[in-house]
C-alpha positions in Angstrom: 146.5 -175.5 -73.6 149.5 -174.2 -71.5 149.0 -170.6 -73.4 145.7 -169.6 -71.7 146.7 -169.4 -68.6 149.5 -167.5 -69.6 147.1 -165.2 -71.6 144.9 -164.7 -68.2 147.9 -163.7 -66.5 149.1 -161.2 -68.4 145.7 -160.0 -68.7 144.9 -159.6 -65.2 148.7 -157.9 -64.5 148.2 -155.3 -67.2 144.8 -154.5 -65.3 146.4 -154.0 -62.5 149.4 -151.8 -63.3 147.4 -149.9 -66.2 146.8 -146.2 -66.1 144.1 -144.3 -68.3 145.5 -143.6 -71.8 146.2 -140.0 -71.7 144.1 -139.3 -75.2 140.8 -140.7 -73.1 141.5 -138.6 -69.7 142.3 -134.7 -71.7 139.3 -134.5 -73.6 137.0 -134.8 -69.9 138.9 -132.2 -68.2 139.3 -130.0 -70.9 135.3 -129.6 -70.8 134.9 -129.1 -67.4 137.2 -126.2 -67.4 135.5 -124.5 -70.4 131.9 -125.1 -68.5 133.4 -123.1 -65.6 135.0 -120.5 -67.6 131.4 -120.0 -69.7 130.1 -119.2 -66.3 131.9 -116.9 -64.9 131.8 -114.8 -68.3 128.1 -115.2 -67.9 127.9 -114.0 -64.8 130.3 -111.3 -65.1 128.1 -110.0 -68.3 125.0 -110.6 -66.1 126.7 -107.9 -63.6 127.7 -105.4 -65.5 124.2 -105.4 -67.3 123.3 -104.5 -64.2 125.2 -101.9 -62.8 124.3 -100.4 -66.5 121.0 -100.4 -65.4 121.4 -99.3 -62.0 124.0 -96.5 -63.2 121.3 -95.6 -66.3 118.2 -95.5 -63.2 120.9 -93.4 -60.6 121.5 -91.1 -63.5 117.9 -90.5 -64.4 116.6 -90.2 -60.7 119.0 -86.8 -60.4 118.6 -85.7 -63.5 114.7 -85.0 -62.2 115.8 -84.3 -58.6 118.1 -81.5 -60.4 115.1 -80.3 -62.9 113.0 -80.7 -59.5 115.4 -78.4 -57.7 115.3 -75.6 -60.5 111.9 -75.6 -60.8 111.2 -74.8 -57.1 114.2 -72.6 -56.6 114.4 -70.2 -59.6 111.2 -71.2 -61.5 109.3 -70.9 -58.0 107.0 -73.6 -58.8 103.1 -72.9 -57.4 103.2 -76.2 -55.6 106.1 -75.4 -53.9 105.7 -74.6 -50.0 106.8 -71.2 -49.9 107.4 -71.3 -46.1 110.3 -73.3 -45.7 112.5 -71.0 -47.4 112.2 -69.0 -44.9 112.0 -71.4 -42.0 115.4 -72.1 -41.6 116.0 -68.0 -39.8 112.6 -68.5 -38.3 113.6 -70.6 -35.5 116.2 -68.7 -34.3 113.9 -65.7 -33.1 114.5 -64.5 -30.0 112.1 -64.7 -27.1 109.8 -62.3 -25.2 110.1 -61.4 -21.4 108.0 -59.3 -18.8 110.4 -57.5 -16.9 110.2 -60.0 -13.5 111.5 -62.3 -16.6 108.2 -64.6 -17.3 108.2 -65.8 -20.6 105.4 -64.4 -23.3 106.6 -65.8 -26.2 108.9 -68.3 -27.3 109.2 -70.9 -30.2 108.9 -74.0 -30.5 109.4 -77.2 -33.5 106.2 -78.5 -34.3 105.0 -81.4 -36.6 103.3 -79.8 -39.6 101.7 -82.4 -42.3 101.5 -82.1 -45.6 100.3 -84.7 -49.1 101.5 -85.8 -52.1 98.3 -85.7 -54.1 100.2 -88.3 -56.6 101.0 -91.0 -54.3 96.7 -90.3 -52.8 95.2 -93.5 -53.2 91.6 -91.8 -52.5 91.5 -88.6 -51.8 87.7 -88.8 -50.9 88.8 -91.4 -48.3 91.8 -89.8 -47.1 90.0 -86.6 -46.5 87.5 -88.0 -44.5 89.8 -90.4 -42.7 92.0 -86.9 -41.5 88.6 -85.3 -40.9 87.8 -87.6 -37.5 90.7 -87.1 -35.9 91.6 -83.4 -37.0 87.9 -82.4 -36.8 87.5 -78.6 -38.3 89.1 -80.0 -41.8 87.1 -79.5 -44.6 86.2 -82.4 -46.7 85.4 -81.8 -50.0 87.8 -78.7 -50.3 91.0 -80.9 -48.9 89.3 -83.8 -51.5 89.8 -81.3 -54.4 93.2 -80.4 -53.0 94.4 -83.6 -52.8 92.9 -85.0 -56.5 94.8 -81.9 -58.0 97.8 -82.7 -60.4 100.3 -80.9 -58.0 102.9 -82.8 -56.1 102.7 -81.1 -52.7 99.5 -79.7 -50.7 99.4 -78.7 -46.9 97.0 -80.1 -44.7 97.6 -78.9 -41.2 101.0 -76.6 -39.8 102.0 -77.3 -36.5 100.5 -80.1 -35.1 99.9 -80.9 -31.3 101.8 -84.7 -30.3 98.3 -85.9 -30.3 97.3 -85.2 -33.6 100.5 -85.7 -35.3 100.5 -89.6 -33.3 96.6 -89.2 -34.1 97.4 -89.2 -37.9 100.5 -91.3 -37.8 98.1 -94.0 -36.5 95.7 -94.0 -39.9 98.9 -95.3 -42.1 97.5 -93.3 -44.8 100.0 -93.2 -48.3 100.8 -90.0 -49.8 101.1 -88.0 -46.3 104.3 -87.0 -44.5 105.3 -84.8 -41.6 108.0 -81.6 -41.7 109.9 -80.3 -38.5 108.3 -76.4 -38.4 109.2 -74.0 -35.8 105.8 -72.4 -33.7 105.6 -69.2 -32.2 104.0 -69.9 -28.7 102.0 -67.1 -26.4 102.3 -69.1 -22.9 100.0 -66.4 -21.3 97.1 -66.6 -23.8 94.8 -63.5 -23.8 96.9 -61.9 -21.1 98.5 -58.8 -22.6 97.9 -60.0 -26.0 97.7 -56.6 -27.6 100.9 -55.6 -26.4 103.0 -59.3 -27.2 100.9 -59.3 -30.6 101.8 -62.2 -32.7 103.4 -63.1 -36.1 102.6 -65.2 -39.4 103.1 -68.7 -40.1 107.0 -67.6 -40.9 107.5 -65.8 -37.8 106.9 -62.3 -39.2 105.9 -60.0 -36.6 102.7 -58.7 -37.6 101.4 -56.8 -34.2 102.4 -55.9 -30.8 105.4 -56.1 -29.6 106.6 -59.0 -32.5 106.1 -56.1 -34.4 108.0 -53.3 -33.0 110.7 -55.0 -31.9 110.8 -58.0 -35.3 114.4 -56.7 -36.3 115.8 -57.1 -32.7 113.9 -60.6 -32.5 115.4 -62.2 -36.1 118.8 -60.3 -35.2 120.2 -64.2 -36.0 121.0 -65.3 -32.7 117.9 -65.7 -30.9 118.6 -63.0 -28.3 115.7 -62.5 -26.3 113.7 -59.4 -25.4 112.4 -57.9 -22.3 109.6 -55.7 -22.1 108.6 -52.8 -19.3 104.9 -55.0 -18.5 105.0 -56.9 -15.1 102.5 -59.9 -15.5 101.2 -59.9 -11.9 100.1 -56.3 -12.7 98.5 -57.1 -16.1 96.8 -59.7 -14.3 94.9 -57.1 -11.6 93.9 -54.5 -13.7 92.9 -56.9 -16.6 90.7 -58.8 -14.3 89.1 -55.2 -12.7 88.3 -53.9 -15.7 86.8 -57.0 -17.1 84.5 -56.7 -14.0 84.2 -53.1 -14.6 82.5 -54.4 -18.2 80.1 -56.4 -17.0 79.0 -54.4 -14.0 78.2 -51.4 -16.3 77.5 -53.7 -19.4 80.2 -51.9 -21.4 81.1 -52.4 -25.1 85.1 -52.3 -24.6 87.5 -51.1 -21.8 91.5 -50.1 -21.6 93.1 -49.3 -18.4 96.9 -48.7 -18.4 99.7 -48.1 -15.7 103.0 -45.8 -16.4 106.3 -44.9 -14.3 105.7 -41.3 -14.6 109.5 -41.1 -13.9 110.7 -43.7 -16.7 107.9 -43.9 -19.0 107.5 -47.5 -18.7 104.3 -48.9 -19.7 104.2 -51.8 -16.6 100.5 -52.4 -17.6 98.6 -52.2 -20.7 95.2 -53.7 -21.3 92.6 -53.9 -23.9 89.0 -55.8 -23.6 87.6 -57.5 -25.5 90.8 -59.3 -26.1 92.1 -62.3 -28.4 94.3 -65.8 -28.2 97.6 -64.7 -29.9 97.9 -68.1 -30.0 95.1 -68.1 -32.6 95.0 -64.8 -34.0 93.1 -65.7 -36.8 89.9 -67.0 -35.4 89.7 -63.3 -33.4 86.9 -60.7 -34.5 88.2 -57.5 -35.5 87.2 -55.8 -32.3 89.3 -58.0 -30.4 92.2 -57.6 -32.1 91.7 -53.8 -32.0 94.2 -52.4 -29.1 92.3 -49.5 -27.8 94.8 -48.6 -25.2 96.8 -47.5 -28.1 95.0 -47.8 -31.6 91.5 -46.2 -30.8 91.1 -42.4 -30.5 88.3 -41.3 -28.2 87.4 -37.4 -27.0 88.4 -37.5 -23.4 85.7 -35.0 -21.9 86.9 -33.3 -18.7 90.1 -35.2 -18.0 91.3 -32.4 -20.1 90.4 -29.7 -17.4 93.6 -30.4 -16.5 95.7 -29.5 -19.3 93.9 -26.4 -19.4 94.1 -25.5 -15.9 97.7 -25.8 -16.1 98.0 -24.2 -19.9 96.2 -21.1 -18.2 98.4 -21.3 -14.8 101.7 -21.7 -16.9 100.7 -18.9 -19.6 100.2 -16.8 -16.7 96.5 -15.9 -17.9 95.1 -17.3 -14.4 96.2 -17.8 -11.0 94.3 -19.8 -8.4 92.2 -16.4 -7.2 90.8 -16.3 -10.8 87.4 -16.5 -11.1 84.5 -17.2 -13.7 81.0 -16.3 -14.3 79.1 -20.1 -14.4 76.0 -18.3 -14.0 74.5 -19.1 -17.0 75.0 -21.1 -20.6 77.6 -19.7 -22.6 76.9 -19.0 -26.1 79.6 -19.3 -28.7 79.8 -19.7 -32.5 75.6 -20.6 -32.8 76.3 -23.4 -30.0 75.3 -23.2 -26.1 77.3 -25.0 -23.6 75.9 -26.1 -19.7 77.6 -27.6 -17.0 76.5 -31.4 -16.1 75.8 -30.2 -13.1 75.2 -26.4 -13.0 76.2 -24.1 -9.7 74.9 -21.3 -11.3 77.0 -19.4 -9.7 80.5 -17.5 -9.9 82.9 -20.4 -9.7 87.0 -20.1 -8.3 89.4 -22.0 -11.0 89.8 -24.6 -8.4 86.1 -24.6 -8.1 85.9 -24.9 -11.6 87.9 -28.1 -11.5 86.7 -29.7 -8.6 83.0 -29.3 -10.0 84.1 -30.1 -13.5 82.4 -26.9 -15.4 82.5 -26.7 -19.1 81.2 -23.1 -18.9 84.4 -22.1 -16.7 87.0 -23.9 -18.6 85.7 -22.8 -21.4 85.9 -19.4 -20.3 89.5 -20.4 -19.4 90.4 -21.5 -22.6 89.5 -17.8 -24.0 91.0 -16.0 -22.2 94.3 -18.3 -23.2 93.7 -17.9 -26.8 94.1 -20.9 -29.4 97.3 -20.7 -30.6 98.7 -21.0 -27.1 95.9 -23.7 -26.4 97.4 -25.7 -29.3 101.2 -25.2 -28.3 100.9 -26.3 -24.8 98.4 -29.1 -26.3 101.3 -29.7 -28.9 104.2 -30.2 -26.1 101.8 -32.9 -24.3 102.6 -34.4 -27.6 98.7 -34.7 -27.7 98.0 -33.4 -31.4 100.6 -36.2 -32.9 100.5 -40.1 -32.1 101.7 -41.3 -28.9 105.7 -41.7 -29.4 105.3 -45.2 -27.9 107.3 -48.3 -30.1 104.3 -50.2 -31.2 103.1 -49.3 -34.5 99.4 -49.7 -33.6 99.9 -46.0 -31.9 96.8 -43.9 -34.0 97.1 -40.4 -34.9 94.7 -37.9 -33.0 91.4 -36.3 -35.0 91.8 -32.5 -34.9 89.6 -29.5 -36.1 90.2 -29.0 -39.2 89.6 -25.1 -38.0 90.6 -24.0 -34.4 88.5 -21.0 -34.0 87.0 -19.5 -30.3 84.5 -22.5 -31.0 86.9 -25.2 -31.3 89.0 -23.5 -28.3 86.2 -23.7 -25.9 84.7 -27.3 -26.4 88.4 -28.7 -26.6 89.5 -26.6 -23.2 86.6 -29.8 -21.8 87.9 -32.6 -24.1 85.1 -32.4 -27.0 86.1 -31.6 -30.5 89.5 -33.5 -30.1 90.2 -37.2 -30.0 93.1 -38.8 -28.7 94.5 -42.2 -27.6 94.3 -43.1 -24.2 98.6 -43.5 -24.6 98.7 -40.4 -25.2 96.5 -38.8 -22.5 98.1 -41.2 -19.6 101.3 -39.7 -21.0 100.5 -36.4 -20.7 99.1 -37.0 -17.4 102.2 -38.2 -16.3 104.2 -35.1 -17.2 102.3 -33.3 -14.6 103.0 -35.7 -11.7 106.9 -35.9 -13.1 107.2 -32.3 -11.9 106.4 -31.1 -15.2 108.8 -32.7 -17.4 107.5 -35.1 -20.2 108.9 -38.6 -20.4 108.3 -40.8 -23.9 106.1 -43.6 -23.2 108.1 -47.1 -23.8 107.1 -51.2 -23.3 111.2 -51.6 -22.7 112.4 -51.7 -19.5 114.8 -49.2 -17.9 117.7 -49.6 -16.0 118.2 -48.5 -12.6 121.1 -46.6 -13.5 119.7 -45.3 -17.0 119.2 -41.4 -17.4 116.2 -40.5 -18.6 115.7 -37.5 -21.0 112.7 -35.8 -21.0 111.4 -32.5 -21.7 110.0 -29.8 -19.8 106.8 -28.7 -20.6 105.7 -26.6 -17.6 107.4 -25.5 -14.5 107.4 -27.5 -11.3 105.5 -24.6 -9.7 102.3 -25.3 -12.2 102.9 -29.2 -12.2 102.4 -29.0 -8.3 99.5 -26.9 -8.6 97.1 -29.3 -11.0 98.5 -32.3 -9.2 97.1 -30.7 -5.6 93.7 -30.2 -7.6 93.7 -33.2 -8.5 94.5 -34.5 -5.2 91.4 -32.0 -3.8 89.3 -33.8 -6.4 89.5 -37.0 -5.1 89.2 -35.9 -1.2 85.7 -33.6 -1.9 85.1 -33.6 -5.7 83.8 -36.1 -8.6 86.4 -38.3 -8.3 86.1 -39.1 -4.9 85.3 -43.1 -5.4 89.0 -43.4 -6.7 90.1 -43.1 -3.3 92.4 -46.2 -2.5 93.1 -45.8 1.0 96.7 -45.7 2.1 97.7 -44.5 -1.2 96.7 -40.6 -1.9 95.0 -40.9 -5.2 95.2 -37.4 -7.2 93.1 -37.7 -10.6 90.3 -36.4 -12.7 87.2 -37.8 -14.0 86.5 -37.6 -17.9 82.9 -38.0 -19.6 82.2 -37.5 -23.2 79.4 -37.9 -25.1 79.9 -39.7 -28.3 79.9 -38.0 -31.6 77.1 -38.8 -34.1 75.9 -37.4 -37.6 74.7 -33.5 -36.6 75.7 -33.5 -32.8 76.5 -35.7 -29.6 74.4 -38.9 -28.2 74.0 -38.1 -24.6 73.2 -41.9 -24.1 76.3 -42.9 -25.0 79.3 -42.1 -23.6 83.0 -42.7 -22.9 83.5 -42.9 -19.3 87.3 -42.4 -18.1 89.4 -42.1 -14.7 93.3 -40.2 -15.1 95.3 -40.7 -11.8 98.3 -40.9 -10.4 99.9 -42.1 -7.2 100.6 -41.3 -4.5 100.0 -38.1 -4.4 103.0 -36.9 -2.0 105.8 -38.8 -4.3 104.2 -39.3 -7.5 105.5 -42.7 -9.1 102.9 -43.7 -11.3 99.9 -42.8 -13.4 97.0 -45.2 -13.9 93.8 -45.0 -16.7 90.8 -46.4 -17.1 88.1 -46.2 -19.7 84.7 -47.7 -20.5 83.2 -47.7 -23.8 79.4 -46.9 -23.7 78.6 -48.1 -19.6 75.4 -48.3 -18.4 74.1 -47.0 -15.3 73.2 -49.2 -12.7 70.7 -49.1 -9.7 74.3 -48.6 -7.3 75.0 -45.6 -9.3 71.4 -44.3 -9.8 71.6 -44.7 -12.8 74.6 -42.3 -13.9 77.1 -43.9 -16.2 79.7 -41.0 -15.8 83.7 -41.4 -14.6 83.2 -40.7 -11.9 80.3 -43.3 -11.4 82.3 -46.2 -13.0 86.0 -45.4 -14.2 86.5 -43.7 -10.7 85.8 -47.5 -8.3 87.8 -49.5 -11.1 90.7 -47.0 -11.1 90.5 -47.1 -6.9 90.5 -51.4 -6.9 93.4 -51.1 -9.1 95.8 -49.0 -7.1 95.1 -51.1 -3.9 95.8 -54.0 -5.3 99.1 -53.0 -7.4 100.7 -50.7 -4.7 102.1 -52.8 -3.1 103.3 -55.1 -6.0 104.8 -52.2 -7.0 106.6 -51.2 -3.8 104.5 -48.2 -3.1 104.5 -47.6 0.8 101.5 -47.1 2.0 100.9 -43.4 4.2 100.8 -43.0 7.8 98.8 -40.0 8.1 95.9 -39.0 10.0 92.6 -38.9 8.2 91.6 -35.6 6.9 94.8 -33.8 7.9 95.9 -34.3 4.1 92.9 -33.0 3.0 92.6 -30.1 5.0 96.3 -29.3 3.5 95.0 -29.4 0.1 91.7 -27.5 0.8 93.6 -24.9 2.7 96.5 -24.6 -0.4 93.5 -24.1 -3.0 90.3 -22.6 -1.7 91.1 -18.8 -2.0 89.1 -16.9 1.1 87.1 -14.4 -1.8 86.6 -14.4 -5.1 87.1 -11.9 -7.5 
């Protein structure tokens, strides 16, 4: 009885003071741990199975950008776009300049789009969803495009903001955007033909991109200035295009020259074109006639030969020539427009414009002196101007008394208006010719030219020239203030077997001002019509003459030109009494 309690006791104590047996407790623990260590392993394997798989995807993803690469740079794949390898030196070209330093062209980064046909969901869809807000895209030929197999299509270069926001918007897959550089014309249509314009990688193709390209990609983007004064371009561009539509002409050129420098400060050509846009221009507009169109000249060439004949020595200013009559030559008769039938004085012969006198002229020079002093003019070779639009003249293939006489009156010889304002300048640079140039010249610069007739002849055709504004055809040239000196040109156009007398080239070659000759001005009109003003005559001196006379009294004085004090008439009476000889022989 007494042990039980005893028993209880000793139970409860050993409860009580007991730890867990050490063989229960390891075996726990010991599990744990291995669960945690299994883990780890399986999570570290886990890892590396995927950084195998990452490495293995890496590895694969350059291996085809690397076959990607070869293809486009050595195999030159077709789907490649060919452009950007040449981007990169695109966008360093330089600018252009007018010579008061306005900018005519200059380039800028645009947005240009382009597709992955793979990643085209629909390209039915996606073509028509670009087509509303990029309007003149064609459907079904951008659908073909983008259902091709090729990776890489263009859809439109150089995009505005607008459209490239306008496109952005549509959240369209399989598109993207490239940085391209632009070339820009800031003045549009205004002196297009001489700025030109390039191609889609910045080539110069025409103009002045052309003729100076080298100088433009030289690598630095030096800019470069040209000779052509914008506010000038302006005036005579927006005379002649008058001009046209007075007289309902086909086409027009007018251009302005330093006779002392050769700078071309004016150079126009209508109908023109958006260089901007050069593709969407008609042939005809893209045609510079100033300097790429040949024409026959008609009388304005009276003047080369009354200086050829004054300089040879075969005619003085008391010479005189039987206008009586036609003259027949070779099978062919030539008349004067409007016959004195009379004995006519050279000057006489000039002022009244006479094919039958300068003909005569012309014979008594001979034609191998009439083409040598038509060869120093530099008038039977293109104009030796920079741009590469300058045409080569159309010569007789035989220069017989035939050829000597209708040329002596600008038939049977075609030319470039360049060339003939170039010419004309030699005589008001005292007789010395001066290459043509669109880059300006500095005011310390000498100037090399050549002479091609003494100062003494020079003078002389310049004062008939003058005398042919005061009391001859030319006399609606007149600018006053300004002493015009010029010479009006007509020519019939040539057809199959002879000359349309209802079409013509009309043409005005002046220069100004007479007492201090600084520049020469041109003007032409392609097939005018006469109008109830100009009773119905189409001639020079009907509609080249007025356009050539608006011209110089509006750029005069833009150019610095003073205008004369003088007393009206007493000039005239100078000139009259220097060239009207009292008898003739």
């Amino acid at each position: 009885m007494r042990l039980w309690p005893f028993r209880k006791q000793v139970s409860a104590k050993s409860r009580s003071v007991a730890l867990p047996p050490l063989a229960e407790a390891a075996p726990a623990d010991m599990s744990r741990l291995l669960r945690i260590e299994s883990d780890e392993t399986k999570a570290l394997d886990a890892a590396r199975s995927r950084l195998r798989v990452m490495g293995l995807s890496l590895a694969v993803g350059f291996a085809l950008l690397g076959a990607r690469a070869i293809d486009i740079a050595v195999l030159g794949a077709a789907d490649a776009a060919p452009s950007q390898r040449q981007a990169p030196n695109a966008t360093v070209r330089g600018d252009l300049f007018d010579r008061t330093g306005q900018v005519l062209a200059t380039t800028l980064e645009t947005h240009s789009l382009y597709a992955d046909p793979s990643l085209v969901w629909d390209a039915r869809e996606t073509a028509e969803a670009l087509a509303g807000v990029l309007p003149d895209i064609n459907v079904d030929s951008l659908t073909e495009e983008l259902g091709g197999r090729g990776r890489f299509v263009w859809v439109r270069r150089n995009l505005t903001p607008r459209q490239r926001q306008a496109v952005f918007s549509l959240g369209l897959p399989g598109l993207g955007f490239r940085m391209e550089p632009r070339r820009v014309y800031p003045r549009g249509r205004l002196a297009s033909h001489i700025v030109g314009y390039t191609d889609r990688d910045l080539n110069g193709l025409a103009g002045a991109e052309r003729a100076f390209d080298g100088s433009l990609l030289a690598g630095d983007g030096r800019p470069v200035a040209l000779s052509i004064d914008m506010t000038v371009q302006f005036h005579v561009a927006e005379v002649l295009a008058a001009s046209m539509a007075e007289f309902q002409a086909d086409a027009a050129t007018g251009i302005v020259m330093d006779v002392e420098t050769g700078e071309i400060v004016s150079m126009v050509s209508l109908p023109d074109f958006d260089p901007n846009r050069p593709s969407d221009a008609s042939s005809a507009g893209r045609l510079n006639r100033a300097a790429q169109s040949v024409y026959e000249m008609g009388s304005t060439f009276k003047a080369f030969t009354v200086a050829m004949a004054l300089e040879t020595g075969t005619a003085t200013l008391d010479s005189g020539y039987d206008a009586t009559g036609p003259l027949q030559i070779g099978g062919y008769q030539i008349n004067d427009f409007h016959a004195e039938n009379r004995r006519l004085s050279l000057t006489e012969v000039f002022t009244h414009s006479s094919n039958i006198g300068s003909s005569l002229i012309a014979l008594d020079v001979g034609a191998e002196s009439q083409r040598g002093f038509l060869g120093d003019l530099r008038l039977l070779e293109r104009a030796p101007i920079e741009l590469a639009e300058s045409a080569d003249p159309l010569l007789p293939r035989n220069w017989g008394p035939t050829e000597t006489a209708t040329i002596s009156y600008g038939h049977g010889i075609a030319v470039s208006p360049i060339a003939t304002i170039a010419a004309f300048a030699a005589i008001a640079n005292d007789g010395v010719y001066v290459r043509p140039t669109l880059l300006p010249v500095a005011a310390d610069e000498t100037i090399v030219g050549e002479r091609v007739m003494s100062s003494e002849t020079a003078q002389t055709v310049l004062d008939l020239m003058r005398e042919n504004v005061l009391d001859g055809s030319g006399g609606y040239a007149d600018a006053p203030g300004f002493l015009v000196a010029g010479k009006t040109g007509t020519a019939e156009k040539p057809t199959r077997g002879g000359y349309d007398s209802s079409r013509l080239i009309s043409s005005f070659s002046a220069v100004f001002p007479y007492n201090d000759p600084q520049y020469a001005v041109l003007v032409l009109l392609d097939e005018p019509h006469g109008t109830e003003s100009t009773y119905g005559y189409a001639t020079g001196g009907w509609t080249a003459a007025p356009a050539v006379g608006e011209i110089v009294s509006r750029i005069a004085p833009i150019l610095g030109v003073a205008r004369a004090e003088e007393a009206p008439g007493e000039r005239a009476a100078l000139v009259r009494a220097a060239l009207m000889p009292e008898t003739i022989p």
